[in-house]
DSSP file (Angstrom, degrees, kcal/mol; ACC not computed):
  #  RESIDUE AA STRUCTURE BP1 BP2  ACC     N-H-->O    O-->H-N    N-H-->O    O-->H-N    TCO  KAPPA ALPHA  PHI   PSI    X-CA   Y-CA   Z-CA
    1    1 A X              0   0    0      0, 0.0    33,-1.5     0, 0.0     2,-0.4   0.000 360.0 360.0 360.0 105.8  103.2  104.3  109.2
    2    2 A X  E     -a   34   0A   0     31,-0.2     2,-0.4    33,-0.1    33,-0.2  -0.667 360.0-169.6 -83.2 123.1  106.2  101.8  109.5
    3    3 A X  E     -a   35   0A   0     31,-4.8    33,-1.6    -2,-0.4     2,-0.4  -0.969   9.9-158.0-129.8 131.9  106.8   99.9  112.8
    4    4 A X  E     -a   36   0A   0     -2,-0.4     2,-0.4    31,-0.2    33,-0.2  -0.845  12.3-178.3-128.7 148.4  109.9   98.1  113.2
    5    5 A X  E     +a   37   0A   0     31,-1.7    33,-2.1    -2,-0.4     2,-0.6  -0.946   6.1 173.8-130.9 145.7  110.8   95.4  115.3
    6    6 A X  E     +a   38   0A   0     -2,-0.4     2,-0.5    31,-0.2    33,-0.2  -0.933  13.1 164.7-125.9 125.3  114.2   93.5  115.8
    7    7 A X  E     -a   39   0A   0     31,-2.5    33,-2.1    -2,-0.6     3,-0.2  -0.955  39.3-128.7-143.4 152.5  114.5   91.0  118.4
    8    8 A X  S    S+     0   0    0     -2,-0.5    32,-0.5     1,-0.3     2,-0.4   0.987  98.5  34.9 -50.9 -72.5  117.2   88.1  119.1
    9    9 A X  S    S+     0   0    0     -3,-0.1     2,-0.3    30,-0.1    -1,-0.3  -0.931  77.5 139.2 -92.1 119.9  114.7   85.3  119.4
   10   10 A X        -     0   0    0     -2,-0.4    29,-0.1    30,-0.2     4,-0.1  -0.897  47.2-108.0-172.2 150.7  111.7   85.2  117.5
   11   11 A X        -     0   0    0      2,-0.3    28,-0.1    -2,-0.3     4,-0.1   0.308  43.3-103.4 -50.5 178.5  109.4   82.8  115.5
   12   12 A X  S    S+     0   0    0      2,-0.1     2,-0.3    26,-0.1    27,-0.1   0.797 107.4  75.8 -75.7 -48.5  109.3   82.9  111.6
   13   13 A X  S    S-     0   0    0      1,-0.1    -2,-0.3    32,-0.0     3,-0.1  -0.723  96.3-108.4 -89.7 126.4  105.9   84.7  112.3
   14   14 A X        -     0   0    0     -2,-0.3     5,-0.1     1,-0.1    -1,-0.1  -0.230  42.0-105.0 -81.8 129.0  105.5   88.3  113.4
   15   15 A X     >  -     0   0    0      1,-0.1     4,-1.2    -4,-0.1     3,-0.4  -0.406  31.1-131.3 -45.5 123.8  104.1   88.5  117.7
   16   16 A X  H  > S+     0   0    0      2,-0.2     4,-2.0     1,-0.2     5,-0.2   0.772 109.0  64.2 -34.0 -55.1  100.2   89.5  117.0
   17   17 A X  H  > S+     0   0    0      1,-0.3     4,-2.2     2,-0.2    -1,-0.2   0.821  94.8  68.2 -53.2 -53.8  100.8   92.5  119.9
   18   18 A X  H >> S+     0   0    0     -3,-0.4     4,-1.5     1,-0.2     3,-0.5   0.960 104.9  33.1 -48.3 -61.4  103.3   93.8  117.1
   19   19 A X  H 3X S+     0   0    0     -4,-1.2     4,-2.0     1,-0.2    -2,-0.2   0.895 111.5  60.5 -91.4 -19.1  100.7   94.7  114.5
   20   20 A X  H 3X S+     0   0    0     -4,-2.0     4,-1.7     1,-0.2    -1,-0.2   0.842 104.9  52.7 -32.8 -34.5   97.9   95.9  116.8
   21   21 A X  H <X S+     0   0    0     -4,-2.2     4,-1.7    -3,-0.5     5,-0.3   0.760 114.2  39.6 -89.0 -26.5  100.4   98.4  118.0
   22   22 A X  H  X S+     0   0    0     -4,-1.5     4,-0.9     2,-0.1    -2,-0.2   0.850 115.0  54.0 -96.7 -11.7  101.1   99.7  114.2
   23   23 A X  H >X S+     0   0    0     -4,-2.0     4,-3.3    -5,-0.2     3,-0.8   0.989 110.7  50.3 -55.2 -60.7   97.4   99.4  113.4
   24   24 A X  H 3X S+     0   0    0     -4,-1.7     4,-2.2     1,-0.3    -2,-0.1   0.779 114.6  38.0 -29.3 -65.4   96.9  101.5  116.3
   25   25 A X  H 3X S+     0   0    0     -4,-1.7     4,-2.6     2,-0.2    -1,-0.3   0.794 109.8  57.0 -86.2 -12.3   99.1  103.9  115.6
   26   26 A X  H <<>S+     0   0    0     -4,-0.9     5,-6.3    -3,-0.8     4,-0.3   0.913 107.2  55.8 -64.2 -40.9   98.5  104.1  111.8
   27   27 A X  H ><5S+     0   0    0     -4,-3.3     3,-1.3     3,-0.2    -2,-0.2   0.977 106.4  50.0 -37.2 -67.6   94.6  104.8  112.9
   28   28 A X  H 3<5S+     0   0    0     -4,-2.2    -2,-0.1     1,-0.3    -1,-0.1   0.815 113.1  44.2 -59.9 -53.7   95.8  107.7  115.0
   29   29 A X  T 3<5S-     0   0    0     -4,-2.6    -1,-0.3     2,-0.1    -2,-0.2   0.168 105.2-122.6 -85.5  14.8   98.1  109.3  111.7
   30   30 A X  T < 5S+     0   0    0     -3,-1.3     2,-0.3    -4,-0.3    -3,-0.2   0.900  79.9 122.1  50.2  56.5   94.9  108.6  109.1
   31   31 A X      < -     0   0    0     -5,-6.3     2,-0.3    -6,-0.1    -1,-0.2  -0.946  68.8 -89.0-135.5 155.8   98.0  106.4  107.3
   32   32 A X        -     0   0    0     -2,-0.3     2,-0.2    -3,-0.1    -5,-0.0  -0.407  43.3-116.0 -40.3 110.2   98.7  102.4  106.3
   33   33 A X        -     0   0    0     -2,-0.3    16,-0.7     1,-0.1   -31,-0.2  -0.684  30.7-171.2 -72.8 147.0  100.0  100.3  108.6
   34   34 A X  E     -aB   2  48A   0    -33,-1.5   -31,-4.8    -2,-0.2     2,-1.0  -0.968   6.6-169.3 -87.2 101.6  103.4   98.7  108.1
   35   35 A X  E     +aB   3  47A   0     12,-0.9    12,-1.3   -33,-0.2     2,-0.2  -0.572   7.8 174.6 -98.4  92.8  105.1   96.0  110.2
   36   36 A X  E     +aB   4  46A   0    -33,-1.6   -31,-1.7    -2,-1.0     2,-0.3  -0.742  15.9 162.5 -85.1 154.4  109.1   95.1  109.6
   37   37 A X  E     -aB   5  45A   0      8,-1.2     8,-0.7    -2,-0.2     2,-0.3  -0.886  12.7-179.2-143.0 152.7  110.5   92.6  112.0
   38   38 A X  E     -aB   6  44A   0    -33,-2.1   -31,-2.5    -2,-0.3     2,-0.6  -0.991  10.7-166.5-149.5 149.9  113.5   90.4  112.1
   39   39 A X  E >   -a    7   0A   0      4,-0.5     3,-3.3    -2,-0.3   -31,-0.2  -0.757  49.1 -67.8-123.1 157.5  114.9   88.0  114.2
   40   40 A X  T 3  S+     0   0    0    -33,-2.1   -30,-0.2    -2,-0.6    -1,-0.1  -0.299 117.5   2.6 -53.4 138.3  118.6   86.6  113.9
   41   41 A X  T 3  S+     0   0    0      1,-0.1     2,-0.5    -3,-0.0    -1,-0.3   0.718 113.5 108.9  54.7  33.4  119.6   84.3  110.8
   42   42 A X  S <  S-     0   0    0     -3,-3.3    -3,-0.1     3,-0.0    -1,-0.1  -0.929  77.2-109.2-124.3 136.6  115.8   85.0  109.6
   43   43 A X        -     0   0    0     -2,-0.5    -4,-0.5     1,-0.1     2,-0.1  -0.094  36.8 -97.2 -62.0 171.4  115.1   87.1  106.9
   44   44 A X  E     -B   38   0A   0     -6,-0.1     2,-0.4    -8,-0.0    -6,-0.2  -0.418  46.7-153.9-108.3 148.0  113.4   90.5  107.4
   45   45 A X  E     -B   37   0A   0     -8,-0.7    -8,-1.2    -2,-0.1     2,-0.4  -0.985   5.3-150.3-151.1 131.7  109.3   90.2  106.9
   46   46 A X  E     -BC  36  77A   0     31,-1.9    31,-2.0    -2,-0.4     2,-0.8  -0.959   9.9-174.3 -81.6  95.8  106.7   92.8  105.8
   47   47 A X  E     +BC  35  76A   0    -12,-1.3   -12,-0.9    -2,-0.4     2,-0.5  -0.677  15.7 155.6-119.0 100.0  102.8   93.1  106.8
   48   48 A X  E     -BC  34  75A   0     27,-1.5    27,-1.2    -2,-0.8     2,-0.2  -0.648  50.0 -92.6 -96.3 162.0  100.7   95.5  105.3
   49   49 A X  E >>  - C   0  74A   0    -16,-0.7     3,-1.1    -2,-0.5     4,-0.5  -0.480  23.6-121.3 -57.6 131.6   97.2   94.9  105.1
   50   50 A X  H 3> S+     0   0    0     23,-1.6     4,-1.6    20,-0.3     5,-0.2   0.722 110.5  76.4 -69.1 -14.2   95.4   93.3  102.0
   51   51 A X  H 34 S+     0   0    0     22,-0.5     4,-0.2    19,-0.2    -1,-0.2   0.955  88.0  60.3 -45.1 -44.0   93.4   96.6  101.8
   52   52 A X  H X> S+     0   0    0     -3,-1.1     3,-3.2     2,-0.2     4,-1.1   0.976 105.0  51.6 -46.3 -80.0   96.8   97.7  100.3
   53   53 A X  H >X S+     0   0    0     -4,-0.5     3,-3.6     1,-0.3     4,-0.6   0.901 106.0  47.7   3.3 -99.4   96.3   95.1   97.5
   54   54 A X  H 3<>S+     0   0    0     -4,-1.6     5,-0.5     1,-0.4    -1,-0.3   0.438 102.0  61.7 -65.5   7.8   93.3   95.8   96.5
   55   55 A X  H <45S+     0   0    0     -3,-3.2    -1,-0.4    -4,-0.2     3,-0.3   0.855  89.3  72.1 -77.4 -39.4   93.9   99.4   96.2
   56   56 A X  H <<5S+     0   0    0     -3,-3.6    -2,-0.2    -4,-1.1    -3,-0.1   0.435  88.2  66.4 -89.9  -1.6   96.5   98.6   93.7
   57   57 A X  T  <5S-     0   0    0     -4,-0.6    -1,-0.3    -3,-0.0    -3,-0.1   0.018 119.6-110.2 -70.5   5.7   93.4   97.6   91.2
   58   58 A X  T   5 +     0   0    0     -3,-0.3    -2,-0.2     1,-0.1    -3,-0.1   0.581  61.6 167.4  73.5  -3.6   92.7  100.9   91.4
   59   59 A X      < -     0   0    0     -5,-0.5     2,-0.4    -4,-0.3    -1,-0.1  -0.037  27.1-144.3 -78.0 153.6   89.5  100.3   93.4
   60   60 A X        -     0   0    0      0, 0.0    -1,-0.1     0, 0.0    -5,-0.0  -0.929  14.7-148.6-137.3  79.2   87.9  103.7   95.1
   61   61 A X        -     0   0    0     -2,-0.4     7,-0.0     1,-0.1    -6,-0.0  -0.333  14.2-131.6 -64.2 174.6   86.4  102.9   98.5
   62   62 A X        -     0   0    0      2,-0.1    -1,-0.1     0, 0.0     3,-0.1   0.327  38.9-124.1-100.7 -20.0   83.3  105.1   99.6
   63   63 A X        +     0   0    0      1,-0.2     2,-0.1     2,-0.1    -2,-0.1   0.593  68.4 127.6  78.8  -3.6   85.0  105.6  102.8
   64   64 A X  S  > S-     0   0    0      1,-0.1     4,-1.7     0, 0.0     3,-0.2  -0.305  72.8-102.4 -94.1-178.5   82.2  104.3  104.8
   65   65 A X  T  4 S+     0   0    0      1,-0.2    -1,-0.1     2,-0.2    -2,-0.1   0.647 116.1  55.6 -86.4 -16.1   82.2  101.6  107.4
   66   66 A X  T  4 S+     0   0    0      1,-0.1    -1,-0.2    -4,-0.0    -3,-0.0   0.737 109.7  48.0 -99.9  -5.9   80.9   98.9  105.4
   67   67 A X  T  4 S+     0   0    0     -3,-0.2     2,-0.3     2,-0.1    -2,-0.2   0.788  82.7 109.3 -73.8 -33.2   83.6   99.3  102.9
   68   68 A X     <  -     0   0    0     -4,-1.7     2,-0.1     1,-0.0     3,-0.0  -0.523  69.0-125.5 -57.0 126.5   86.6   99.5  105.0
   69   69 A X        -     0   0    0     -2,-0.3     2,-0.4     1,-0.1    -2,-0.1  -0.254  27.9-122.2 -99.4 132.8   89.1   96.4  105.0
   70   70 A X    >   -     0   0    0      1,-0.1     3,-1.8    -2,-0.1   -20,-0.3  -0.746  16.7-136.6 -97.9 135.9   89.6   95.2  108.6
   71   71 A X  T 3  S+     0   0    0     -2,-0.4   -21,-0.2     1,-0.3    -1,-0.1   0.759  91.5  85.5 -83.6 -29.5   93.1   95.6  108.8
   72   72 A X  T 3  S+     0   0    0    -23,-0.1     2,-0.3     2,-0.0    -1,-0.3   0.828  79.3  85.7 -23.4 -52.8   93.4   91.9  110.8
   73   73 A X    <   +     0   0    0     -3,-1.8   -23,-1.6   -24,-0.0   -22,-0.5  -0.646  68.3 137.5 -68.1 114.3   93.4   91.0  107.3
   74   74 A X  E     -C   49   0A   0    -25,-0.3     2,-0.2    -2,-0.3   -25,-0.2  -0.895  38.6-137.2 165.1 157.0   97.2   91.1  105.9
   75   75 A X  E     -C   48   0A   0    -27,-1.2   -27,-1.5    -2,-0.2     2,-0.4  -0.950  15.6-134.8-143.3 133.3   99.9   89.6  103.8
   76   76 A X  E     +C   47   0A   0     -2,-0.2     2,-0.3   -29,-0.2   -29,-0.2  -0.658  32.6 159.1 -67.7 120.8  103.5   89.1  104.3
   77   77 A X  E     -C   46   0A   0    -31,-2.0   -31,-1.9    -2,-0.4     2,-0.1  -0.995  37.9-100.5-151.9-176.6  106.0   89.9  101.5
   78   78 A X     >  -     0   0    0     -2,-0.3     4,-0.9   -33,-0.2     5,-0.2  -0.230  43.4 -89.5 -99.0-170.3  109.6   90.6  101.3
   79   79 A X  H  > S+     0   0    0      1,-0.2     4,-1.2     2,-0.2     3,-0.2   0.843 127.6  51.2 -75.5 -33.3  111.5   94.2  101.0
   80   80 A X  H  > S+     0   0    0      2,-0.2     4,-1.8     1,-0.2    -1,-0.2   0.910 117.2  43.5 -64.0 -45.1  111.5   94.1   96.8
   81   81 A X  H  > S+     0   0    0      1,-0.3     4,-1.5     2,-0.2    -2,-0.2   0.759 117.3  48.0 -69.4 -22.4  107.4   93.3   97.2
   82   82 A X  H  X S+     0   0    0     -4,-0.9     4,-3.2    -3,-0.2    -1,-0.3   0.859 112.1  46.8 -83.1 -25.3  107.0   95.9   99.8
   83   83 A X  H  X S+     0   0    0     -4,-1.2     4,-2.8     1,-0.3    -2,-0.2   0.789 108.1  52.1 -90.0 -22.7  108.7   98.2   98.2
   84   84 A X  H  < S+     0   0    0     -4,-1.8     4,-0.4     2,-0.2    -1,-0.3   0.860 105.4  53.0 -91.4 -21.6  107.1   97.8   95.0
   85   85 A X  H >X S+     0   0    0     -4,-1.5     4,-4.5     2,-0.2     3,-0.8   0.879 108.9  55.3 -52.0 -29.9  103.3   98.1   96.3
   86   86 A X  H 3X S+     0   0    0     -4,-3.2     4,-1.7     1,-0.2    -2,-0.2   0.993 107.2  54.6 -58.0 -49.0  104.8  101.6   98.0
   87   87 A X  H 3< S+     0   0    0     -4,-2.8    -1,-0.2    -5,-0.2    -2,-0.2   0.559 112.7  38.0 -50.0 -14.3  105.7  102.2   94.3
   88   88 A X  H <4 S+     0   0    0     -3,-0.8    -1,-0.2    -4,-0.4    -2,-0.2   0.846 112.4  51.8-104.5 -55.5  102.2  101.7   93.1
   89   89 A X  H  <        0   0    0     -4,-4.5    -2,-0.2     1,-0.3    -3,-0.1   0.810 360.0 360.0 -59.1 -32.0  100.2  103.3   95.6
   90   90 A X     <        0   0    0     -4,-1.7    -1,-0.3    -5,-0.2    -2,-0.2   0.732 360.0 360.0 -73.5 360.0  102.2  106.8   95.6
């Protein structure tokens, strides 16, 4: 679940509000959240969750609540890095 945000003015670092609202709705579609945002003269920024990561080990949650990756937790990378975790996980 991709949520993208463009705004004139903005920080280096993506508004908190932003990825609560694409956790939120990623919850809702039983999907990954994904956060683009970009602000003028700043490069374009990507936050998935480190759950994503650590999938890419191959690792097999249980699905229960004490296994699930709190989604808070999350890593920045650029469009070649996102785009190669998508590659890994399909």
């Amino acid at each position: 679940m991709i949520e993208c945000k463009r705004y004139k003015t903005t920080s280096a670092f993506a508004d908190p509000k932003w990825w609560t609202q694409a956790c939120e709705a990623a919850e809702k579609a039983g999907k990954y959240p994904a956060l683009v945002y970009k602000g003028d003269r700043l490069e374009e920024r990507w936050r998935i969750p480190i759950q994503c990561l650590v999938n890419l080990s191959g690792y097999q949650e249980a699905m229960d609540v004490g296994e699930k990756y709190d989604w808070r937790f999350a890593t920045e990378l650029s469009f070649d890095d996102f785009c190669m975790v998508v590659r890994e996980l399909l």
